[in-house]
C-alpha positions in Angstrom: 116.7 105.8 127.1 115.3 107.5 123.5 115.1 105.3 121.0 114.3 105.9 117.7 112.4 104.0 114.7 113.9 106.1 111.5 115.9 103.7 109.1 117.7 106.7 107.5 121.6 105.8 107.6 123.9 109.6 107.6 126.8 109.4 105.2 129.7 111.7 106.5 132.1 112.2 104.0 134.7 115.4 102.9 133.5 117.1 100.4 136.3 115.7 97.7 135.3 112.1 98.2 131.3 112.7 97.6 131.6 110.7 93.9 132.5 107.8 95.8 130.0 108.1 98.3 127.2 108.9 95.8 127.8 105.8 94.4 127.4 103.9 97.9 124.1 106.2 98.1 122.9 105.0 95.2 123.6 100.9 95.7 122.2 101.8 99.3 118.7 102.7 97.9 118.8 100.0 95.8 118.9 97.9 98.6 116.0 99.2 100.2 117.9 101.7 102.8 117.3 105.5 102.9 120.6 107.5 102.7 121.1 111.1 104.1 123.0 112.9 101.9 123.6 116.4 102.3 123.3 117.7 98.8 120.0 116.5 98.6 118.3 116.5 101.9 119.5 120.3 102.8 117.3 122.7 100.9 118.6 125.3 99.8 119.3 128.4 102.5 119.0 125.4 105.7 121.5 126.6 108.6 123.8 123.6 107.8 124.7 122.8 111.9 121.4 122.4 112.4 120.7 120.1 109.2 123.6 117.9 110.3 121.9 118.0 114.0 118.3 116.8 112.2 120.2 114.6 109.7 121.6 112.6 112.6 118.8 112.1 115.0 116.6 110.9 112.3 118.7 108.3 111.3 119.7 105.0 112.8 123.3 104.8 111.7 126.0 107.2 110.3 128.9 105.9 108.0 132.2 107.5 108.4 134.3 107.4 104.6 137.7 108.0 106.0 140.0 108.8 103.6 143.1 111.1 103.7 140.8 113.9 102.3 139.1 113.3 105.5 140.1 115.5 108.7 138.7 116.4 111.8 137.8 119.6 111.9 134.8 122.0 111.3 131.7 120.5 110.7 132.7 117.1 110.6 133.7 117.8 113.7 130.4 118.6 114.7 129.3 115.1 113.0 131.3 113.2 115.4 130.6 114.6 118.2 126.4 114.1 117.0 127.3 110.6 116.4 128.2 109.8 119.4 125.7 111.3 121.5 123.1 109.3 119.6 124.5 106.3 120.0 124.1 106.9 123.5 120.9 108.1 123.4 119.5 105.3 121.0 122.1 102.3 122.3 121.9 99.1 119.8 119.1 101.2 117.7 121.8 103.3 116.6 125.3 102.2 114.5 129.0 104.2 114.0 130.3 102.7 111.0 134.1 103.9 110.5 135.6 102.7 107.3 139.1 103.5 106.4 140.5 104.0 102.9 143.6 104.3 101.2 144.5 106.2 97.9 146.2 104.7 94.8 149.9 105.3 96.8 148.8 103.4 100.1 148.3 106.6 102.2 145.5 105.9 104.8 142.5 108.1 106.3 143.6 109.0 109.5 140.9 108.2 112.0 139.6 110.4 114.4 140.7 110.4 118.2 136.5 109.9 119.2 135.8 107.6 116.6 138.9 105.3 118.3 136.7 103.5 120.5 134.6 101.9 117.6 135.3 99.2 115.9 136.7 100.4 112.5 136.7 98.4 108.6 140.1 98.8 106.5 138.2 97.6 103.0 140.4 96.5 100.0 137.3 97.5 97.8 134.1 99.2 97.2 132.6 95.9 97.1 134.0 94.6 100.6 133.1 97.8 102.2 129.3 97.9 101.3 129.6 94.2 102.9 131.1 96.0 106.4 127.8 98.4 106.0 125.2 96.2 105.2 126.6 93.8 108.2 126.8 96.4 110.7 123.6 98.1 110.2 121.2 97.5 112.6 118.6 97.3 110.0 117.9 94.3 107.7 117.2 94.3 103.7 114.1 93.2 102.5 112.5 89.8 101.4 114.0 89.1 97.6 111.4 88.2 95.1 110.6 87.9 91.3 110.0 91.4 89.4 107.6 91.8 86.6 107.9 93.6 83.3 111.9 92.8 83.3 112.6 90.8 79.4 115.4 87.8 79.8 114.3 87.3 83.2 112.0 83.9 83.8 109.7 84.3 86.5 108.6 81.1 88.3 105.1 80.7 89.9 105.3 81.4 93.9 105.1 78.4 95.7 104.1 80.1 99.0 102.7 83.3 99.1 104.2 85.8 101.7 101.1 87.3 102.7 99.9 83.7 104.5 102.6 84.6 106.5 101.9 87.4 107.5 100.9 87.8 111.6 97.3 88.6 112.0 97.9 92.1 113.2 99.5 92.5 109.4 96.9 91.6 107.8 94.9 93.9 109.6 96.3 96.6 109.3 97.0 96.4 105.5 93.3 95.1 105.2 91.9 98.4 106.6 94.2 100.9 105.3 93.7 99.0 101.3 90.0 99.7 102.4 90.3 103.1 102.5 92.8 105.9 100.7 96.3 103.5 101.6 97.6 105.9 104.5 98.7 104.2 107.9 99.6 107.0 111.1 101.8 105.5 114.0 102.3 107.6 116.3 103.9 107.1 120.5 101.9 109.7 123.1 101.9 109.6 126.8 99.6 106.9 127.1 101.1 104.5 124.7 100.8 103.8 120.8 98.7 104.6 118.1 98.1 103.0 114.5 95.3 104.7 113.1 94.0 104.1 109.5 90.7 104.6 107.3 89.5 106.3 110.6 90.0 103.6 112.8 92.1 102.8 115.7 93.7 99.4 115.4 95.6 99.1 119.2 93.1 97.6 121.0 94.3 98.4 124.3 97.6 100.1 126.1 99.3 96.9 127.7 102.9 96.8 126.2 102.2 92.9 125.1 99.6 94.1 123.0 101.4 97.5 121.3 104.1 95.2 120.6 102.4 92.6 118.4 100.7 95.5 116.4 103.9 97.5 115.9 106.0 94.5 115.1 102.8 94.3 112.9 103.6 97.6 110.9 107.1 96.4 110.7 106.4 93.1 109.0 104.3 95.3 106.2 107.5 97.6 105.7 109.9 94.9 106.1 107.8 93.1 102.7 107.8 96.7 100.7 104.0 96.2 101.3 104.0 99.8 102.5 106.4 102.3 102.6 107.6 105.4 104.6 106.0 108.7 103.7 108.8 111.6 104.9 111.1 108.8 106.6 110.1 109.5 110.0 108.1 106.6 110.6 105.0 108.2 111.3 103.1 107.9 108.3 102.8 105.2 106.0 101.2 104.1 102.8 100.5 101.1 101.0 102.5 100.3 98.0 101.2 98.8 94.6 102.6 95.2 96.4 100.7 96.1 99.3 97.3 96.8 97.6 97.8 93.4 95.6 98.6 91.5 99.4 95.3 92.7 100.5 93.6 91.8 97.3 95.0 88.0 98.0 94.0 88.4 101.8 90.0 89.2 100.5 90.1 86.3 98.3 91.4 84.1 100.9 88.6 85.2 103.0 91.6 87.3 105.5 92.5 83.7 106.9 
């Protein structure tokens, strides 16, 4: 089975209905998620089948807004049918979210004959269906903390810093990639795994235990916004300005 490491989330929609789905875009980055939108990850000229095709492998989930605008036919046709055969591909590392709307006179979205088999939402509002979305990805949000620089807003001293938590092959990976220019490269070969940064190689060795601990690793550091995703692939990575400030802490505290 092909599974797949993107966290992008594909938001099908008919054309009419893309105001509200903007919106859901928008509260979805704030969040810490990575939308695809068509308008704005299609340059211009891109054969359009063939972004939807790209659009949908490299994301983890797709979001069906059914509303009676909706119908399927044409290329959302075509986004269906991709849907589905990544979820078989990818299994539990890839979500069908179908929620159902009705306009202002209590018409419903009719849903599609092959989206039948999933479980679908009926939301009474905006706010209960980003609840549906947030639940049924198979991603998580990150760690809530204090931000700086915001006036009104008291900011209390940490009682326990996040980076002591961190698993050793964290810290080391954030410790040598703040050591040199920030960029982290995971990449998956024949032989196994690869994290590579500041010229090193940090897998020590190809036993599955081992790739494991240093790619849940990686994960912990994105899962803390301590690095991010450069081109949403998860290939390359580099550390943020939280990231950079972790390893600062991890020097003082000797990397312990």
């Amino acid at each position: 089975m092909k599974h797949s490491d993107s966290k992008r989330v594909f938001l099908s929609h008919k054309g009419v209905d893309k105001a509200q789905v903007i919106n859901f875009k928008l509260t979805l980055e704030g969040l810490g998620f990575s939308p695809w939108l068509d308008e704005d990850a299609m340059p211009a000229g891109a054969p359009l089948e063939r972004s939807i095709l790209k659009g949908m492998e490299d994301s983890c989930a797709v979001i069906f807004f059914i509303t009676p605008s909706f119908k399927d036919a044409g290329f959302l046709e075509s986004e269906i049918n991709y849907a589905i055969q990544q979820k078989r591909d990818k299994g539990d590392r890839f979500a069908i979210v179908t929620l159902q709307f009705a306009d202002a006179a209590g018409n419903a979205g009719e849903i599609p004959g092959l989206l039948k088999p999933y479980v679908w939402k009926c939301p009474k509002s905006e706010l209960e269906a980003l609840r549906e979305i947030v639940r049924a990805l198979p991603l998580t949000v990150g760690t809530a903390d204090w931000r700086e620089g915001i006036g009104d807003v008291v900011a209390t001293p940490k009682i326990k810093s996040t980076v002591s938590e961190l698993s050793n092959e964290a810290k080391a990976i954030l410790t040598v990639a703040a050591k040199g220019d920030g960029l982290i490269m995971h990449l998956k070969h024949l032989g196994g795994e690869l994290i590579q940064t500041s010229g090193k190689s940090l897998i020590p060795d190809a036993d599955a235990r081992t790739i494991a601990r240093w790619v849940g690793g990686l994960e912990d550091l994105r899962r803390r916004r301590y690095i991010t995703d450069v081109g949403h692939k998860s290939e390359i990575f580099k550390v943020t300005r939280e990231g950079f400030e972790a390893a600062d802490e991890l020097g003082m505290d000797g990397g312990s």
